[in-house]
mmJSON file of the N, C-alpha and C atoms, coordinates in Angstrom:
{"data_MODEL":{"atom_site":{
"group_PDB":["ATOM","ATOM","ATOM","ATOM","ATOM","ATOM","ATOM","ATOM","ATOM","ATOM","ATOM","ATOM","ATOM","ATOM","ATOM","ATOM","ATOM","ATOM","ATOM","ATOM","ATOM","ATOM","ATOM","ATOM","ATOM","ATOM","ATOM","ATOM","ATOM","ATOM","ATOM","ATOM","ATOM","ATOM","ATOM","ATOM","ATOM","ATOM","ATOM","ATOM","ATOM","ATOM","ATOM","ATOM","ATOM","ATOM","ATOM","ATOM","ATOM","ATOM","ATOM","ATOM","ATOM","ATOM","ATOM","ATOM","ATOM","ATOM","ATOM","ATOM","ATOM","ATOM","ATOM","ATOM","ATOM","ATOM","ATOM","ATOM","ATOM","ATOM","ATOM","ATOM","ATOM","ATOM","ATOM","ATOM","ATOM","ATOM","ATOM","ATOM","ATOM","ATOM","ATOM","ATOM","ATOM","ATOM","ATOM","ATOM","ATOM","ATOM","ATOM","ATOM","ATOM","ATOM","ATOM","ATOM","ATOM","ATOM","ATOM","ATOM","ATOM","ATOM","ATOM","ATOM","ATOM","ATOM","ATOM","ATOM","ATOM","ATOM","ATOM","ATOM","ATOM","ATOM","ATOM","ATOM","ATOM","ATOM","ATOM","ATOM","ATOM","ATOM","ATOM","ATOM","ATOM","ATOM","ATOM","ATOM","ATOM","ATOM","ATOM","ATOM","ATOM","ATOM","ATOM","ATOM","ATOM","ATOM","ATOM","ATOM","ATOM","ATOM","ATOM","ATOM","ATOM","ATOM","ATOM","ATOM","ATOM","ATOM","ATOM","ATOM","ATOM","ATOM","ATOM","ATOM","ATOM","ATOM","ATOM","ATOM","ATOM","ATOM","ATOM","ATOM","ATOM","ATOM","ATOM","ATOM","ATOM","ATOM","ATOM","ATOM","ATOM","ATOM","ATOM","ATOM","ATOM","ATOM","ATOM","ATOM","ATOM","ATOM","ATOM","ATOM","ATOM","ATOM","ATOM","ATOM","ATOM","ATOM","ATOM","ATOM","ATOM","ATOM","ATOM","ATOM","ATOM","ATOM","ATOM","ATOM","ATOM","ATOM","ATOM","ATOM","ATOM","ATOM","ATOM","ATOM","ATOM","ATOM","ATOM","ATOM","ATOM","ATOM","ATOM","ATOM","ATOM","ATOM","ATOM","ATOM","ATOM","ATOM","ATOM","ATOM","ATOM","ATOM","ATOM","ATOM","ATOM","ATOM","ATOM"],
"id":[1,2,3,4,5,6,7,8,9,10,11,12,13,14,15,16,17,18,19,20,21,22,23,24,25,26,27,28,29,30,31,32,33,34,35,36,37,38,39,40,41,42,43,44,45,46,47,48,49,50,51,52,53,54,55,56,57,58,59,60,61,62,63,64,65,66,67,68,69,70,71,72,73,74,75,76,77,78,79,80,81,82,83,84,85,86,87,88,89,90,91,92,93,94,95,96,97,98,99,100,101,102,103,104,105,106,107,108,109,110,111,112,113,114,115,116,117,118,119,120,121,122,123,124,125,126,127,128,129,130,131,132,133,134,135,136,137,138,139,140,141,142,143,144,145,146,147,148,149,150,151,152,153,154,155,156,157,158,159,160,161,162,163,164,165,166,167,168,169,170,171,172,173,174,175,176,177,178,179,180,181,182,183,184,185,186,187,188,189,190,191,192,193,194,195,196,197,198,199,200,201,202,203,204,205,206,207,208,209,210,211,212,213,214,215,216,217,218,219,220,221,222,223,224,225,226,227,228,229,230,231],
"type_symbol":["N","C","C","N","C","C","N","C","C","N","C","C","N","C","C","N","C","C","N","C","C","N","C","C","N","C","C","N","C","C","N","C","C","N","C","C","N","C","C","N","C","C","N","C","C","N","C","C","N","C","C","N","C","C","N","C","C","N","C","C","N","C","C","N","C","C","N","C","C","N","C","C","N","C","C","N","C","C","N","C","C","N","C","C","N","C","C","N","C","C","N","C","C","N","C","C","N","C","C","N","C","C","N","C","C","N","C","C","N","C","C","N","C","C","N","C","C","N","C","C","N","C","C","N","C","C","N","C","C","N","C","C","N","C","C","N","C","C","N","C","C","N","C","C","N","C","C","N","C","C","N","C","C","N","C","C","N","C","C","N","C","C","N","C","C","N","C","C","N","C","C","N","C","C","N","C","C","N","C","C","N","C","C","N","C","C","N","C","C","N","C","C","N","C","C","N","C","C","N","C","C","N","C","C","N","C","C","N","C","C","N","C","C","N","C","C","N","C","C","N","C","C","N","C","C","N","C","C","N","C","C"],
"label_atom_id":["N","CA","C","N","CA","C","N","CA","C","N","CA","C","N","CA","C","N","CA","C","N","CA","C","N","CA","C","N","CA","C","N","CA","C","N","CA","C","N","CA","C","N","CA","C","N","CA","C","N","CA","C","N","CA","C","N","CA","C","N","CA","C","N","CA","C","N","CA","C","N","CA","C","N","CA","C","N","CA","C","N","CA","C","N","CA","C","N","CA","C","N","CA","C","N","CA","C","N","CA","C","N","CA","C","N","CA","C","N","CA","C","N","CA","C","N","CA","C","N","CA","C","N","CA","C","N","CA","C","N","CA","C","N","CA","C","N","CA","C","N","CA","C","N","CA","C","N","CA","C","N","CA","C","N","CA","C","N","CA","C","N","CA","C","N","CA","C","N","CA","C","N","CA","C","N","CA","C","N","CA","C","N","CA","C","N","CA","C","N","CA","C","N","CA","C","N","CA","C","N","CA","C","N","CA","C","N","CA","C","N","CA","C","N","CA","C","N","CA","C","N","CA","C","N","CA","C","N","CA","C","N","CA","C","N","CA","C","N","CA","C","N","CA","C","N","CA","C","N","CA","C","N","CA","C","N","CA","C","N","CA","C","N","CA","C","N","CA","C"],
"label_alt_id":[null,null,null,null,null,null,null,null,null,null,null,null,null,null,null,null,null,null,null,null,null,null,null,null,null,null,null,null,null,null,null,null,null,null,null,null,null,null,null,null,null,null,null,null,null,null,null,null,null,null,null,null,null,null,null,null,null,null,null,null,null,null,null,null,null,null,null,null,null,null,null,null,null,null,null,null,null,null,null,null,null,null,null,null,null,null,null,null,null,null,null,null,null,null,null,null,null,null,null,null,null,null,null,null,null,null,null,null,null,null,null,null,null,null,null,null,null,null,null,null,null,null,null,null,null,null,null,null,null,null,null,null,null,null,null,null,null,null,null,null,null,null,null,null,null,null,null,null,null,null,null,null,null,null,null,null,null,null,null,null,null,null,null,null,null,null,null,null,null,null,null,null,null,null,null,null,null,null,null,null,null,null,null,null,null,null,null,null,null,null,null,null,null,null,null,null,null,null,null,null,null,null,null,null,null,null,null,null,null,null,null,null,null,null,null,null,null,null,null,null,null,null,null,null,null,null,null,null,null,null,null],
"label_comp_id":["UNK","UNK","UNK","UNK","UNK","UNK","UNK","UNK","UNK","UNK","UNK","UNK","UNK","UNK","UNK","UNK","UNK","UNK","UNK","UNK","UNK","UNK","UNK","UNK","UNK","UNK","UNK","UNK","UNK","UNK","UNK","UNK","UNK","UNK","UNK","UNK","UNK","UNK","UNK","UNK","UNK","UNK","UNK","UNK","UNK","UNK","UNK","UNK","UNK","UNK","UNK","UNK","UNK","UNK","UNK","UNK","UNK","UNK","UNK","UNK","UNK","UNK","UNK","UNK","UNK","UNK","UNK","UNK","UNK","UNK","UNK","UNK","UNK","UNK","UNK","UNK","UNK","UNK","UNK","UNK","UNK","UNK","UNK","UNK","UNK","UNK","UNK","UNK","UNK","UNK","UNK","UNK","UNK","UNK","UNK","UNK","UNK","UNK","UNK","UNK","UNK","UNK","UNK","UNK","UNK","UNK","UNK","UNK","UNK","UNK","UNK","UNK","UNK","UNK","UNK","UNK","UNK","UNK","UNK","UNK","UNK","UNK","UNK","UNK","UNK","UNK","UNK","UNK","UNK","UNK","UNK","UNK","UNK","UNK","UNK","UNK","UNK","UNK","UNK","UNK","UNK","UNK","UNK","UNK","UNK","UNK","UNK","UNK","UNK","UNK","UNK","UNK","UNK","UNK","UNK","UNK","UNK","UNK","UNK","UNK","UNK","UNK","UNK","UNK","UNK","UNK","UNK","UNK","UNK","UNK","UNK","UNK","UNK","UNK","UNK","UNK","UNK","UNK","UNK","UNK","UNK","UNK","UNK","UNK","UNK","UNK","UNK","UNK","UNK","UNK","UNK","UNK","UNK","UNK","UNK","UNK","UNK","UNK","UNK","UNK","UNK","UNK","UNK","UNK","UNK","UNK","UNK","UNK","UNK","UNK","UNK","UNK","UNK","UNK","UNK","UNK","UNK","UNK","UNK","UNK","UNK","UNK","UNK","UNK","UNK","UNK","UNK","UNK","UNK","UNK","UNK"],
"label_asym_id":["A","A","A","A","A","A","A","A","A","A","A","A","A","A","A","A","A","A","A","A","A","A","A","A","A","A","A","A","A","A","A","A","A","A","A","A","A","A","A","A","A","A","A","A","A","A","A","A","A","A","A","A","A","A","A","A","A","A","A","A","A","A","A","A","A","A","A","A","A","A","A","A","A","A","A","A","A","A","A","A","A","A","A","A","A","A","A","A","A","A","A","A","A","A","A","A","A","A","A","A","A","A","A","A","A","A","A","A","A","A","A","A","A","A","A","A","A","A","A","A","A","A","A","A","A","A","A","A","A","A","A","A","A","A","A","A","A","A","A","A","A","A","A","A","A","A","A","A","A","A","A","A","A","A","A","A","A","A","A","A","A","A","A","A","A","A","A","A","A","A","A","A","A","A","A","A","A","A","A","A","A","A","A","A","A","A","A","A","A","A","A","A","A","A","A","A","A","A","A","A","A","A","A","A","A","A","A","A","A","A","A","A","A","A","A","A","A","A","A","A","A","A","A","A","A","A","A","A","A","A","A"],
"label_entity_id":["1","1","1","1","1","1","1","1","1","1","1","1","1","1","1","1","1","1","1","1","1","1","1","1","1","1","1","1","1","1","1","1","1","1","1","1","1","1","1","1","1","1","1","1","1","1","1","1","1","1","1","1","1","1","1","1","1","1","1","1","1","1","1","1","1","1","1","1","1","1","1","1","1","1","1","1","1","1","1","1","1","1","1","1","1","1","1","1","1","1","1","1","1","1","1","1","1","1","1","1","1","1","1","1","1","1","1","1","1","1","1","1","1","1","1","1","1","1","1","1","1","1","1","1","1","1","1","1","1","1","1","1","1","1","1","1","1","1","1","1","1","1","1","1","1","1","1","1","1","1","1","1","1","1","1","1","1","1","1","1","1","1","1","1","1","1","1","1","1","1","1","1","1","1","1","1","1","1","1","1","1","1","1","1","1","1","1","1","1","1","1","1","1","1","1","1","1","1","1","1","1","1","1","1","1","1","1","1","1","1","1","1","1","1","1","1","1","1","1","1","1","1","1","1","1","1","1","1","1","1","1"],
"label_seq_id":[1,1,1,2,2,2,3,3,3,4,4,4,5,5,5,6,6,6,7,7,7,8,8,8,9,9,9,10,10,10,11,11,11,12,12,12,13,13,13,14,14,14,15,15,15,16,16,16,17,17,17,18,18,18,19,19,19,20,20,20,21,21,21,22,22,22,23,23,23,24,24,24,25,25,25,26,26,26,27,27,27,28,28,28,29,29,29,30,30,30,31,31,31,32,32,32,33,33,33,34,34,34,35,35,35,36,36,36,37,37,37,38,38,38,39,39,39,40,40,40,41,41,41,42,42,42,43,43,43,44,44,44,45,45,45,46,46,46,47,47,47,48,48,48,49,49,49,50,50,50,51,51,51,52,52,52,53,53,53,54,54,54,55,55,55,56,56,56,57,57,57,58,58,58,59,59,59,60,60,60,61,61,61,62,62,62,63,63,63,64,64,64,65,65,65,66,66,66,67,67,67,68,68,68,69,69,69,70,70,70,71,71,71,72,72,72,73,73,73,74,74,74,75,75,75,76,76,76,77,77,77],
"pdbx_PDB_ins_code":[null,null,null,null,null,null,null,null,null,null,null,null,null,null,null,null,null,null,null,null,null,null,null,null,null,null,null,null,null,null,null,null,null,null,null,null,null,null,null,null,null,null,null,null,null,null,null,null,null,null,null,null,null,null,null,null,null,null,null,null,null,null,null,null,null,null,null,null,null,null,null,null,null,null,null,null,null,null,null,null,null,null,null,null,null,null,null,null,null,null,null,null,null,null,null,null,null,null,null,null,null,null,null,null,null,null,null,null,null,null,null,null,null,null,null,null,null,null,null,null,null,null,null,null,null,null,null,null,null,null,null,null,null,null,null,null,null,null,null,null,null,null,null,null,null,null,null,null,null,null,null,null,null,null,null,null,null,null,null,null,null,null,null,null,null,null,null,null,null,null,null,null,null,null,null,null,null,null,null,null,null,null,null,null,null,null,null,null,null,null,null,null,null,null,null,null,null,null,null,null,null,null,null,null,null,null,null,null,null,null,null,null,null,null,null,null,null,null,null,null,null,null,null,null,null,null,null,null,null,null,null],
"Cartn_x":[20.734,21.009,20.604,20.741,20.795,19.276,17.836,17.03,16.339,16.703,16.753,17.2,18.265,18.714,17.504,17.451,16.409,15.088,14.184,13.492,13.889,14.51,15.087,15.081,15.843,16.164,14.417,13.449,12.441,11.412,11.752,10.777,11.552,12.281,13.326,12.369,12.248,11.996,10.252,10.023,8.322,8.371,9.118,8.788,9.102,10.145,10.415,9.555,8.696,7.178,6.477,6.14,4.828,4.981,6.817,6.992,6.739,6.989,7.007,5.052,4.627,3.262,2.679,2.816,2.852,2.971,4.281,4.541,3.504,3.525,2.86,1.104,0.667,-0.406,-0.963,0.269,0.519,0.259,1.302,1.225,-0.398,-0.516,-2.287,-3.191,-2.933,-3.706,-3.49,-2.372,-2.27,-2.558,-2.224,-3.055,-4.308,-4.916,-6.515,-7.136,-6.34,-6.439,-6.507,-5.013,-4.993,-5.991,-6.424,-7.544,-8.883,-9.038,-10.215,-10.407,-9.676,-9.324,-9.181,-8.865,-8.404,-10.036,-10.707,-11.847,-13.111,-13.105,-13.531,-13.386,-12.478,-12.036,-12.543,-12.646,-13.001,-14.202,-15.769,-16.991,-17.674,-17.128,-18.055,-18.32,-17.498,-17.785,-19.157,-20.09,-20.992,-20.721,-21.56,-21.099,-19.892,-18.985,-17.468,-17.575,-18.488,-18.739,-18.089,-18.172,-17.674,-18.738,-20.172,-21.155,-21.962,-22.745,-22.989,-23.944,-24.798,-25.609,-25.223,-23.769,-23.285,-23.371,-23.449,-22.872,-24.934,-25.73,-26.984,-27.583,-29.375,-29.789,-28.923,-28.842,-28.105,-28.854,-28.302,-29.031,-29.797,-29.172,-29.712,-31.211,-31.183,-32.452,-33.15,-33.127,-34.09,-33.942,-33.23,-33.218,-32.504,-31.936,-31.4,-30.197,-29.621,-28.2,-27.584,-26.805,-26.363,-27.176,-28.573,-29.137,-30.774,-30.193,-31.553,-32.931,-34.078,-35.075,-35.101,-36.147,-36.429,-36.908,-37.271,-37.774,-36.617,-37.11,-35.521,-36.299,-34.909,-35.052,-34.745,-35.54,-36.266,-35.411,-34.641,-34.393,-35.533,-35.404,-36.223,-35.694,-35.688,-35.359,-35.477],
"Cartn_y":[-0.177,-0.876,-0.02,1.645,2.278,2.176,1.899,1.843,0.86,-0.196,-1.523,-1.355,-0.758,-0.633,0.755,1.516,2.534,2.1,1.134,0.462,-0.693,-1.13,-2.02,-1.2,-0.386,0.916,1.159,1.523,1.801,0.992,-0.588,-1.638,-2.01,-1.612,-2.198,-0.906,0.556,1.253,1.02,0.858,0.496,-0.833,-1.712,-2.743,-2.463,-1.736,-1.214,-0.313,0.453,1.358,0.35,-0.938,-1.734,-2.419,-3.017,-3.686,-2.696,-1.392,-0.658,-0.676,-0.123,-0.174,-1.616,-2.401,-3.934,-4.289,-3.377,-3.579,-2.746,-1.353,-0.855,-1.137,-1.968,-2.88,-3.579,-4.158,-5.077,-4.775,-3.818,-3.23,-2.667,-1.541,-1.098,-2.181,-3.142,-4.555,-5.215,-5.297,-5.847,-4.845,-3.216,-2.331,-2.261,-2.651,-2.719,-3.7,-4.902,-6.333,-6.264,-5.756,-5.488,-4.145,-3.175,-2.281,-2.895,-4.021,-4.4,-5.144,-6.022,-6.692,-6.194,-4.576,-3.769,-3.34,-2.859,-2.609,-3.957,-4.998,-5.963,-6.303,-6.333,-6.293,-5.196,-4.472,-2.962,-3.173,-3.521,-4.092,-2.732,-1.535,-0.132,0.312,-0.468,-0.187,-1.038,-0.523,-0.716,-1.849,-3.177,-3.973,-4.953,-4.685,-5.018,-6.404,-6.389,-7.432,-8.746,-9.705,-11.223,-12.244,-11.723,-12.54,-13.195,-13.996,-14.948,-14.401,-12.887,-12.059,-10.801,-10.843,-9.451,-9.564,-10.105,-9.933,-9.735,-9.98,-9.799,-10.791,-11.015,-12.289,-12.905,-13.758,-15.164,-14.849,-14.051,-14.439,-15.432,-16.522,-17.73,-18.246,-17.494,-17.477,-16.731,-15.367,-14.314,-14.112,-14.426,-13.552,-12.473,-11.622,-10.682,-10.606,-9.595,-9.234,-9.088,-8.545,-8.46,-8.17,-6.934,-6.659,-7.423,-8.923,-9.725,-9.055,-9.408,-8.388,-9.519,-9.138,-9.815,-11.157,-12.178,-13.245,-14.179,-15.568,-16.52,-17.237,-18.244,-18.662,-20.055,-20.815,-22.668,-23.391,-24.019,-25.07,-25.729,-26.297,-27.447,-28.555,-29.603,-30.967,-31.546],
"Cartn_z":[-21.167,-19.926,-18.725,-19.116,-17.577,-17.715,-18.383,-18.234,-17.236,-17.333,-16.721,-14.848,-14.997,-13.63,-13.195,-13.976,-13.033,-13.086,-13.983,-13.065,-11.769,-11.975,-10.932,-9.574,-9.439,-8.415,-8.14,-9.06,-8.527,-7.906,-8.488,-8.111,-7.027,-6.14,-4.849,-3.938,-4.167,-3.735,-3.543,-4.361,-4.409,-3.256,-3.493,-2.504,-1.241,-0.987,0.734,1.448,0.312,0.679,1.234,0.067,0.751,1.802,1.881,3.606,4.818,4.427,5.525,5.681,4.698,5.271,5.471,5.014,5.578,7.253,7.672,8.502,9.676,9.193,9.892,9.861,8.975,9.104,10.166,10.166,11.337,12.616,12.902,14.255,14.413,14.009,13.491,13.952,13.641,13.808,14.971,15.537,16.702,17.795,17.642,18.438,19.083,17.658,17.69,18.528,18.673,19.31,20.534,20.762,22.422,23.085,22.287,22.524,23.018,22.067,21.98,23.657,23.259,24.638,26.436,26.077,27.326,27.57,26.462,26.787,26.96,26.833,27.035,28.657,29.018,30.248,31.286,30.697,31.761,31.712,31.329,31.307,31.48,30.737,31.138,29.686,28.289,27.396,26.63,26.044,25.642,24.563,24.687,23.457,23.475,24.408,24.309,25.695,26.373,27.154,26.738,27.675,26.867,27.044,26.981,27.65,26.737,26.651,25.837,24.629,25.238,24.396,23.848,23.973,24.081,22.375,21.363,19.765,19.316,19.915,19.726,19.323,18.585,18.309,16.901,17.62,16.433,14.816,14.025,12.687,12.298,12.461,11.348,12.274,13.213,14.175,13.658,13.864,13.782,12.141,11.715,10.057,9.655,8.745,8.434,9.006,9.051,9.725,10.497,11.083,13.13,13.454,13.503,14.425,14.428,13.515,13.597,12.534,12.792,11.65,10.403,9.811,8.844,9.064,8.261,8.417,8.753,9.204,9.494,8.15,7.597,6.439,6.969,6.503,6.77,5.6,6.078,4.954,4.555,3.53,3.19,2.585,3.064,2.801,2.027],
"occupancy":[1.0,1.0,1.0,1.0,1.0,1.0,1.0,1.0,1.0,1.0,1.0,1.0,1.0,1.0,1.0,1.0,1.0,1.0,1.0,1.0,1.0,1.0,1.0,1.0,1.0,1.0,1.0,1.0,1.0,1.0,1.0,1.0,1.0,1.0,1.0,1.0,1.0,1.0,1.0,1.0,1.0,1.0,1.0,1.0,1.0,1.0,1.0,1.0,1.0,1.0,1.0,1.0,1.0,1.0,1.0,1.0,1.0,1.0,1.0,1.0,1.0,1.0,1.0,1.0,1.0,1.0,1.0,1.0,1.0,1.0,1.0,1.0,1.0,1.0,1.0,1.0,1.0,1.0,1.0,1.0,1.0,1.0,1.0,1.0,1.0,1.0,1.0,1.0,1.0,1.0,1.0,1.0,1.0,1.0,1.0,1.0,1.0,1.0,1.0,1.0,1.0,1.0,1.0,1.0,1.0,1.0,1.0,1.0,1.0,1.0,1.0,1.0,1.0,1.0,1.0,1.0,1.0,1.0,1.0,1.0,1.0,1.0,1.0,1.0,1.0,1.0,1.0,1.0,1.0,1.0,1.0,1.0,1.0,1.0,1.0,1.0,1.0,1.0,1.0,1.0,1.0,1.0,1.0,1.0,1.0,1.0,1.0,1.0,1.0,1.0,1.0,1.0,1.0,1.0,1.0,1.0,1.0,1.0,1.0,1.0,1.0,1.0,1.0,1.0,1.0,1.0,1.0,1.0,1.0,1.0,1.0,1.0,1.0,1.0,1.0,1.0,1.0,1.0,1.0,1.0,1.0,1.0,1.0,1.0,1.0,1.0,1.0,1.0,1.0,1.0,1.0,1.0,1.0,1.0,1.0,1.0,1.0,1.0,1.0,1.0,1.0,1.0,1.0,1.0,1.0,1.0,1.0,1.0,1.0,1.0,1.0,1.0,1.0,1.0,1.0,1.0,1.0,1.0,1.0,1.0,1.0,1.0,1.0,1.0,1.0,1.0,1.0,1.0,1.0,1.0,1.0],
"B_iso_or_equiv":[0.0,0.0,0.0,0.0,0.0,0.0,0.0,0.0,0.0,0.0,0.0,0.0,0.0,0.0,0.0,0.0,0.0,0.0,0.0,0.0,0.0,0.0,0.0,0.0,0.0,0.0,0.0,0.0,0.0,0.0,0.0,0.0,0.0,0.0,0.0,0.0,0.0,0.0,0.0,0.0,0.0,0.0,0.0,0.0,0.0,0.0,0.0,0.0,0.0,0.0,0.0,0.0,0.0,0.0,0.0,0.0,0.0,0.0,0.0,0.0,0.0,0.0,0.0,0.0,0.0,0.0,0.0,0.0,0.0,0.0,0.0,0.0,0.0,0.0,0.0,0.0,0.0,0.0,0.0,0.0,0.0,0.0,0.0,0.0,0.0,0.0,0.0,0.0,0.0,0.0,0.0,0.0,0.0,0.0,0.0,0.0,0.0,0.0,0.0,0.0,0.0,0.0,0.0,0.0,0.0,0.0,0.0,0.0,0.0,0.0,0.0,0.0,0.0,0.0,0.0,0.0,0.0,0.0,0.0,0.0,0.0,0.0,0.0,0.0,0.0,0.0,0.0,0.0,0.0,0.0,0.0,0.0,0.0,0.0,0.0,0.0,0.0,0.0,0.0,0.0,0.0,0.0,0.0,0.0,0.0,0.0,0.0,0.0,0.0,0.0,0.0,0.0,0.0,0.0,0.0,0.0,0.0,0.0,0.0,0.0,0.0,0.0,0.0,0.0,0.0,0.0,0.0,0.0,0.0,0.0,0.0,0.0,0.0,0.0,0.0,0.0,0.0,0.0,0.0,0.0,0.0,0.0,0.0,0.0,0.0,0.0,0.0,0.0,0.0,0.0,0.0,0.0,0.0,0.0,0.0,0.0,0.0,0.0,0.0,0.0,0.0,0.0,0.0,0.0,0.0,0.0,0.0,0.0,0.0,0.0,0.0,0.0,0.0,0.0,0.0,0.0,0.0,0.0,0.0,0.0,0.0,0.0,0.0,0.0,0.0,0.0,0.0,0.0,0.0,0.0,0.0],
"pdbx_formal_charge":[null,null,null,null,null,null,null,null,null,null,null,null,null,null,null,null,null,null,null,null,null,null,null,null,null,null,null,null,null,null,null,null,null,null,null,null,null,null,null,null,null,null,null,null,null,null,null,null,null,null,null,null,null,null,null,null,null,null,null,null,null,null,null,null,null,null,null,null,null,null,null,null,null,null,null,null,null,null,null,null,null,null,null,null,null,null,null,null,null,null,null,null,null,null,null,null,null,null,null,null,null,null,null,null,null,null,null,null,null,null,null,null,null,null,null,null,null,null,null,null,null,null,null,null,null,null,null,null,null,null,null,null,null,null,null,null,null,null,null,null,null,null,null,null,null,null,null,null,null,null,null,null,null,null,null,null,null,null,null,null,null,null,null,null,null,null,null,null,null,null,null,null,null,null,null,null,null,null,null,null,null,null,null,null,null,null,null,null,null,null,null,null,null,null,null,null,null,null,null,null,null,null,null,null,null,null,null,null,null,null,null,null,null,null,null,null,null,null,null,null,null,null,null,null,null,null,null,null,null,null,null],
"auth_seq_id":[1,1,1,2,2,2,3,3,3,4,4,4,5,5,5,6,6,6,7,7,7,8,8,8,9,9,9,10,10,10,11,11,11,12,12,12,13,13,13,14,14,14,15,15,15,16,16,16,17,17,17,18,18,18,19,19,19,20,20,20,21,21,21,22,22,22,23,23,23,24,24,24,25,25,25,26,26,26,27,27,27,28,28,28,29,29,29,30,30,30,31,31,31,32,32,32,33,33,33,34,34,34,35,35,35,36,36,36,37,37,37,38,38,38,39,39,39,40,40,40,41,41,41,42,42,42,43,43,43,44,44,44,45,45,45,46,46,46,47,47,47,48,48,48,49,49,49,50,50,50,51,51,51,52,52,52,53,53,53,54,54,54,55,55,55,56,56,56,57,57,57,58,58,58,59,59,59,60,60,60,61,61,61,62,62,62,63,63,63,64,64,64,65,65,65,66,66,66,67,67,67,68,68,68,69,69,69,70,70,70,71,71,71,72,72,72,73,73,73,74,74,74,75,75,75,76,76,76,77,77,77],
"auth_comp_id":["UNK","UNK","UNK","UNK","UNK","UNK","UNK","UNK","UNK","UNK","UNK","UNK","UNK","UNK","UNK","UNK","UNK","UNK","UNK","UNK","UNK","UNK","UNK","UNK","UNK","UNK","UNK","UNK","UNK","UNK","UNK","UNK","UNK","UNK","UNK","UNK","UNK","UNK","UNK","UNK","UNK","UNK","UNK","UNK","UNK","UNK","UNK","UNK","UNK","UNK","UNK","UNK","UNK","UNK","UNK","UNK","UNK","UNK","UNK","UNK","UNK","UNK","UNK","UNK","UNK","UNK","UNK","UNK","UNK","UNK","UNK","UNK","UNK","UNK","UNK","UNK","UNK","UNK","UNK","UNK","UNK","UNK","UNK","UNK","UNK","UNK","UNK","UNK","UNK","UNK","UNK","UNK","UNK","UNK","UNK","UNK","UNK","UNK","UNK","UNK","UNK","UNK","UNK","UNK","UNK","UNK","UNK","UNK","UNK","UNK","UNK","UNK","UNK","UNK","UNK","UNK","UNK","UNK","UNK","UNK","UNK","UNK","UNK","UNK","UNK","UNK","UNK","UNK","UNK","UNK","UNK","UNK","UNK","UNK","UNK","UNK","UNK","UNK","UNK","UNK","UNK","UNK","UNK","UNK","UNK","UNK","UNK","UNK","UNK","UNK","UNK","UNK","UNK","UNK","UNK","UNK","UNK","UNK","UNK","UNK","UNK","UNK","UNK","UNK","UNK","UNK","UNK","UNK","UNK","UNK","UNK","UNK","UNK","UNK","UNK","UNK","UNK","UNK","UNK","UNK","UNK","UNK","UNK","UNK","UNK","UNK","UNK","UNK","UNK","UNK","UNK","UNK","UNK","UNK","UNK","UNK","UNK","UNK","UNK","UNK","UNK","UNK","UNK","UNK","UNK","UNK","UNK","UNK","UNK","UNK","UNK","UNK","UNK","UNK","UNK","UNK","UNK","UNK","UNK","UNK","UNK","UNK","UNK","UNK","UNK","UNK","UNK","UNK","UNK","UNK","UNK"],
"auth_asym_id":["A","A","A","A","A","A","A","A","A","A","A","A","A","A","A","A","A","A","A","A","A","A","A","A","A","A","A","A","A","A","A","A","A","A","A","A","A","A","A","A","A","A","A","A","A","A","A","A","A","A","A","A","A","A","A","A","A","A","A","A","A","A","A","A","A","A","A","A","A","A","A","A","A","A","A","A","A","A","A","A","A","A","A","A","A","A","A","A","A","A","A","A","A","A","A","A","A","A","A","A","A","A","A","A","A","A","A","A","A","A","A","A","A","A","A","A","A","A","A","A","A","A","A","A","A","A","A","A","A","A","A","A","A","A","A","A","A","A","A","A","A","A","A","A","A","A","A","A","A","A","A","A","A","A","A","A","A","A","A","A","A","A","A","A","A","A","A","A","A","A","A","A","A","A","A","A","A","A","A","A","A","A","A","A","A","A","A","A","A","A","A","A","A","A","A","A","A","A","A","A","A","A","A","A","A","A","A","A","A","A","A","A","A","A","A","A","A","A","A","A","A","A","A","A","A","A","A","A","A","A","A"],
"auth_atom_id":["N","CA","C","N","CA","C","N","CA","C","N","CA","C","N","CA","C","N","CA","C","N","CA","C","N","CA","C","N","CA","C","N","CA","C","N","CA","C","N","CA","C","N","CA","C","N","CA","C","N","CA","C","N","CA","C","N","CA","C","N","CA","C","N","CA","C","N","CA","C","N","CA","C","N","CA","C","N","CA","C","N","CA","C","N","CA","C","N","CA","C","N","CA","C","N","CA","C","N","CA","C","N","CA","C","N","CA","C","N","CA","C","N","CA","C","N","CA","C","N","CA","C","N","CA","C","N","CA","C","N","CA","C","N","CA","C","N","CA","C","N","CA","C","N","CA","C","N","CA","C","N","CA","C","N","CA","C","N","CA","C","N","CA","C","N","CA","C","N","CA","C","N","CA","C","N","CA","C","N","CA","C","N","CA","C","N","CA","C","N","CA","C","N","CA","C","N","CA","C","N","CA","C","N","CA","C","N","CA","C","N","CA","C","N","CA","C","N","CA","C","N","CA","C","N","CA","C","N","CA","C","N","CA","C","N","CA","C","N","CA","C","N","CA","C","N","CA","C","N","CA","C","N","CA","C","N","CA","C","N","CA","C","N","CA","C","N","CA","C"],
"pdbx_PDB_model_num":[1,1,1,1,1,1,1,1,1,1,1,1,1,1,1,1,1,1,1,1,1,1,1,1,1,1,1,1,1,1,1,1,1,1,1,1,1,1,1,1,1,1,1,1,1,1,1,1,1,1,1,1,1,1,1,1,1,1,1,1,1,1,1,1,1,1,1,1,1,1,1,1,1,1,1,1,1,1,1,1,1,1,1,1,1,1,1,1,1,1,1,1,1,1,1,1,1,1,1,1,1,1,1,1,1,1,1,1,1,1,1,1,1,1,1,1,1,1,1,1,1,1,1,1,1,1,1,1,1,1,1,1,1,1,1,1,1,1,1,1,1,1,1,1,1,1,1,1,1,1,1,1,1,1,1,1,1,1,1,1,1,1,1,1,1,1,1,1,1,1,1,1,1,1,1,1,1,1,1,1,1,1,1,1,1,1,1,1,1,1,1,1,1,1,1,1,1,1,1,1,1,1,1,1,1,1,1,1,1,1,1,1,1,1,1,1,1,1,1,1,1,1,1,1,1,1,1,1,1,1,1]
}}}
């Protein structure tokens, strides 16, 4: 029986580790948000603009990945 309870005891302990880092996930994440946002606003950081070209050419335009390159790819009907 005392086996049972000392996993028990440890799977209570294991789970209050992952809420805590869960939690602190969170916050981490919402940090990052409002960071992002503070520097968006200040318009001196490179990239962080809110302007219509600021994320670069449109992939499915130019081809390849964020920074465009490569061929664009044609549906065909």
């Amino acid at each position: 029986m005392e086996g049972h309870e000392e996993r028990a005891a440890e799977a209570e302990f294991e789970l209050s580790e992952m809420e805590e880092r869960s939690d602190k996930l969170a916050e981490d994440i919402e940090s990052a948000k409002t960071d992002w946002e503070q520097q968006k606003k200040a318009g001196s950081v490179p990239g962080a603009g809110t302007g219509e070209h600021d994320e670069g050419p449109d992939p499915e335009v130019t081809g390849g990945g964020p920074g465009g390159g490569g061929s664009p790819e044609v549906e065909e009907d």
